[in-house]
N, C-alpha and C positions, 0 to 999 in steps of 0.2 A: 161053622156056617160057610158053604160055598161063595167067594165072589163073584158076584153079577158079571164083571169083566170080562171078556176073551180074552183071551192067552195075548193076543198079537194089542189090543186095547192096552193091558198092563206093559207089554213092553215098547208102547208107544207111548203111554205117560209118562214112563221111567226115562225112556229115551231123550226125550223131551227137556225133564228136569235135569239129567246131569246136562246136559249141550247147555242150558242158561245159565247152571251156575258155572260152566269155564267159560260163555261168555262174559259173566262178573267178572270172575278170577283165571286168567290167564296165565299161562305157568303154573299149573298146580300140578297135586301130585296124584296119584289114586288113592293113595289111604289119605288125602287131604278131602277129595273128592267122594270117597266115603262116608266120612266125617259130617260134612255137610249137608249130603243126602238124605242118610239114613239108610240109604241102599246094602248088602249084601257084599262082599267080597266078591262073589259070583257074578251077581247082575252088574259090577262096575267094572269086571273083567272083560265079560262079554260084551257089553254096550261101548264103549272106549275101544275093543278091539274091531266090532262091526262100524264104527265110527271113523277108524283110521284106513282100516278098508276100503270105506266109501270115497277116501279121499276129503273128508271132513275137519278131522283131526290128524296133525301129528306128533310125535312121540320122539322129544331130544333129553340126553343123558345132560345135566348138569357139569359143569367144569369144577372141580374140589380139589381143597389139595391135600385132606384128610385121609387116614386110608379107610377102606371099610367101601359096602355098597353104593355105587354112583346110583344116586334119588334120579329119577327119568321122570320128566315132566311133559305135561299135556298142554297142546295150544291149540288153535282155530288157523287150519291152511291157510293159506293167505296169496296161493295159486287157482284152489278150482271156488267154483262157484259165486264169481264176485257180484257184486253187485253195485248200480253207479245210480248214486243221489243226484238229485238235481232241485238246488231251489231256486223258485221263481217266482222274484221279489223284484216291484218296481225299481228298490236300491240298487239290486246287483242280480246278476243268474250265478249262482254258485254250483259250481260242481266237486265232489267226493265218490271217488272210488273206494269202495269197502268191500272189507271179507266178511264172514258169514256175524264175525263178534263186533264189527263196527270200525273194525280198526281203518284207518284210513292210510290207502296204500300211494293215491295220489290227490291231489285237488289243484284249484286254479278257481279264481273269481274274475269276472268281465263287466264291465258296464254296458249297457245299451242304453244309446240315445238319438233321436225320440225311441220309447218303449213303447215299441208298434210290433203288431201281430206277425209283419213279414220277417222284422229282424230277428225276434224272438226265435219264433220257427226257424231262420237260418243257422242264429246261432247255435242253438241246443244240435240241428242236424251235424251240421261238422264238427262239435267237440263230439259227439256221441259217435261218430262214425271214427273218428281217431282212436277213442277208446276203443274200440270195437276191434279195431286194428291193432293196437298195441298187445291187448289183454284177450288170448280168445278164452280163458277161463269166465267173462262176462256173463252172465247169466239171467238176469232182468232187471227193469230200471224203474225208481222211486222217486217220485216227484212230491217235492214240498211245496205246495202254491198258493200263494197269497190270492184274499180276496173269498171269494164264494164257488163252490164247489160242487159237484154231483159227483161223489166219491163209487158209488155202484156204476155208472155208467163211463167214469171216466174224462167226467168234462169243467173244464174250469170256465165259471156262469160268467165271472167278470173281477175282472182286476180295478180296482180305483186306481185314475188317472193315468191307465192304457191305452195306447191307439188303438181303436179298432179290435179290442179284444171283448167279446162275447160269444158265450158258447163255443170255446174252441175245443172240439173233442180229442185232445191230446194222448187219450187211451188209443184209441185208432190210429189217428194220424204216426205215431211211433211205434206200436205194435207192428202194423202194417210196413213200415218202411225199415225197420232193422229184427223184424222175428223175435222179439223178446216178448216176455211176459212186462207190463207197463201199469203201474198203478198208484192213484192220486191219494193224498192226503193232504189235508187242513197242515196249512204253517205251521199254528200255535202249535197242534196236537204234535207236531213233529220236534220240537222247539223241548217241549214238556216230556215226550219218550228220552231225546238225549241230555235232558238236565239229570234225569233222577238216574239213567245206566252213568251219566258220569261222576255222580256220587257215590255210586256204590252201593246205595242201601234203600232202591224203592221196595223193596219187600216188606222193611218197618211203615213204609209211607204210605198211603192208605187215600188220604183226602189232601187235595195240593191246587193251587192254582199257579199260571205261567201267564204273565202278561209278557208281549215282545211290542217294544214301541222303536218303528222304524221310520219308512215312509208313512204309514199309517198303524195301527193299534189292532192289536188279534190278540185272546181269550181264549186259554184252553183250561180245561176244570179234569182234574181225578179225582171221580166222587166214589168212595168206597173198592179202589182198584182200577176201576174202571173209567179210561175216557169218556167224559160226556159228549157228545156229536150233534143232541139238537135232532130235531124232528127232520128225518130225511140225510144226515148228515149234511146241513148247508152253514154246522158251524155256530159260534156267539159271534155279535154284532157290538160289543162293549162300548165300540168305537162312537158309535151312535147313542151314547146314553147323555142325555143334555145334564149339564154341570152348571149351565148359568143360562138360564133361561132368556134373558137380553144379552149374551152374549153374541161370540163374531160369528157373522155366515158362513154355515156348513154347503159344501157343494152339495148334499142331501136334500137341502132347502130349510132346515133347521135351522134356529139360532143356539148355540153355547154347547155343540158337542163335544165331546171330553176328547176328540181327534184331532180339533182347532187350538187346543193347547198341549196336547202330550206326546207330538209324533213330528216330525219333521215336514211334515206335508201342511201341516195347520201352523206352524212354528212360522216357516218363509212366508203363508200367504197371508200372514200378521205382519210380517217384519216389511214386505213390499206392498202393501197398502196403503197408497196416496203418496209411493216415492216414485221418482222421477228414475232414476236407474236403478231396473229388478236384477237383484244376486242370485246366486243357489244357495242348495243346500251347505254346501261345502263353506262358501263362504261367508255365511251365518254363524257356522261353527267355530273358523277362524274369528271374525269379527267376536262373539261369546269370550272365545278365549283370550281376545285380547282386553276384553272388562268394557267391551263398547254400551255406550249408555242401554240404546235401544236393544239392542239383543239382549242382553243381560237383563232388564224389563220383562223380558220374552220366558230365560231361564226363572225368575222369580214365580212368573204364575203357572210354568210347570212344575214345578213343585211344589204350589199350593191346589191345583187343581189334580196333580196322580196321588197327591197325599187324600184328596176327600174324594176319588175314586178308590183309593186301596181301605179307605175305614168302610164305605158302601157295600163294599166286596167280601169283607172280613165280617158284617155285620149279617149280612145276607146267608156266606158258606161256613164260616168257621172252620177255614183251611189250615192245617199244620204248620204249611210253608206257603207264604206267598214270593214266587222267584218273579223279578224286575231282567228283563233281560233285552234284547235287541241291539239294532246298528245305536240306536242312540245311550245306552248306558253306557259306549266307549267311553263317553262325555259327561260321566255322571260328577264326576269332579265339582263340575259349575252347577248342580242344586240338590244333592245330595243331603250334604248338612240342613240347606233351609227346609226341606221336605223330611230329614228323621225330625228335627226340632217340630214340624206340624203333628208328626202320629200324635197316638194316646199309646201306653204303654198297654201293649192286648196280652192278655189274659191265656189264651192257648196258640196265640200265630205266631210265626218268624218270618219277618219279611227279608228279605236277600236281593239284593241288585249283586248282580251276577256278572261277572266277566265274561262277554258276550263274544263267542270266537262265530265268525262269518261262517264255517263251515258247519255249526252245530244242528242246524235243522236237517242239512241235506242227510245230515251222519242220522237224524232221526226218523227222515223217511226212510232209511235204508233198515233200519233196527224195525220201523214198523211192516217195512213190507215184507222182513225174513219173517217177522211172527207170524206175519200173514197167510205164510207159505210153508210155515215148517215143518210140517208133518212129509210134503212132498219132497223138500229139500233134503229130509233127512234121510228120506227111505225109498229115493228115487233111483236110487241104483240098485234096487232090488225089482 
């Protein structure tokens, strides 16, 4: 039976699959690469050859000190085609330069303060025009951003607790000003791309949830392979599911949002309520760490309120893996224990507070926006 496929269909599937798996497996080999596949002698010859060609892949001998054939392994260039993440989170604007596998060839994290629309826009201009300058392998730029989104049009709707930020069409505005291709994605969704490539094994992982608690609380879901996005792509709201109905005032206008105890934004404006001199963030965490009454207070009911968020979540999806991740599980130290001691022992989930590296979203908008583009990335020099 003839396949439906075209010629050029089949070897843009095939193309396809080998480039993901040596983005898993970097340094492999082609009868490793074979292996893996299930591909042909032939097709991993020719695809790996048109690969290195394009300037995509290259192709280094091993150092041995055996005699016999030097094994010559495959890697993802790490000169053309780059690509520079940027996440944009009220905690920090994070940037990552990446090649085509993710790998990160530079970064650098900033604070902005007040987190207003003009500084924001200044600073992303001059670190991006730097890169631009250092790297002309640069090739388009992935934005991870907090908050609410118009992911088809390119416009971030609103940040919680931004100056002045609404509807800023960020697609345009950076397109137009440095010539690159520019495209948004949802934090969590970015957050949840690089948990599972830096495990190594979302192929087994199927159904998954990523909670990141920072300045505030973002949800992203893999139901059956697939990111969930929510009607419109405008994203989950998790943040806003009330957990204690007489609970403390959400800027929402809610009482007892699960954001006013599980995120840093809701944690300080508990801790400086009815004190006479307001701290930060920063130093809430300090004060925590030093076992201060009140913060510690603060630690205790978040980790009774993410523990009856994560059984809701778990009762709801029945995810494989629930990953805990964000600026604030730096910190997981101070409620950890009192929050596994609340779970129930479940039946099909693992839940994982994750060692939360700053750079990991932006590293995901970049891994999302290659997928996004791969077909053209791969075969654009044809």
């Amino acid at each position: 039976m003839r396949s439906s496929k075209t010629n050029f269909e089949l070897k843009l599937a095939n193309t396809i699959k080998v480039f993901q798996i040596i983005q898993k497996h970097p340094n492999i080999t082609r009868k490793q690469l074979q292996s893996l596949s299930a591909l042909s002698w032939g097709s991993i010859s020719t695809i790996t050859s048109d690969l290195i060609k394009n300037g995509i892949l290259l192709e280094r001998a091993q150092n041995i000190t055996h005699l016999g054939r030097t094994p010559k392994y495959l890697t993802i260039c790490s000169e053309n085609k780059l690509t520079l993440g940027i996440d944009i989170n009220i905690t920090a604007l994070t940037f990552a330069l990446c090649d085509l596998g993710g790998k990160i060839l530079q970064s650098e994290t900033i604070q902005i303060r007040p987190f207003a629309r003009e500084k924001i826009l200044a600073a992303i201009e001059t670190y991006v025009k730097k890169y631009q300058a250092h790297f002309p392998g640069l090739r388009m730029i992935a934005l991870s951003v907090q908050g609410k989104i118009d992911a088809a049009r390119g416009v971030s709707l609103h940040i919680p607790n931004a100056l002045d930020w609404e509807n800023v069409p960020l697609k345009d505005l950076l397109q137009e000003k440095f010539g690159l291709p520019v495209y948004l994605f949802h934090d969590p969704d970015c957050l949840l791309t690089s948990t599972l490539f830096r495990i190594k094994t979302n192929e087994d992982i199927k159904n998954c949830a990523v909670l990141r608690l920072g300045d505030g609380i973002g949800l992203s879901l893999l139901i059956n392979g697939e990111i969930y996005r929510g009607h419109r792509d405008l994203g989950l709201e998790i943040e806003h599911t009330i957990i204690d109905p007489n609970g403390f005032p959400c800027d929402c206008g809610q009482r007892g949002c699960l954001e006013m105890y599980c995120s840093l934004h809701g944690l300080l404006s508990q801790y400086n309520q009815g004190q006479e001199r307001k701290i930060n963030q920063k130093e809430l965490l300090e004060l925590a760490q030093q076992r201060e009454k009140r913060a510690m207070n603060l630690m205790h009911k978040l980790a009774k309120y993410l523990a009856q968020a994560v059984i809701n979540l778990v009762s709801i999806i029945a995810p494989e893996f629930l990953f805990i991740d964000g600026e604030l599980i730096q910190y997981k130290e101070l409620f950890e224990d009192e929050f596994r001691r609340l779970l129930p022992a479940f039946p099909a989930t693992t839940v994982i507070l994750s060692n939360f590296s700053q750079e990991s979203p932006a590293v995901g908008a970049v891994l999302n926006g290659v997928a996004l583009c791969l077909e053209e990335i791969l075969f654009s020099a044809n």
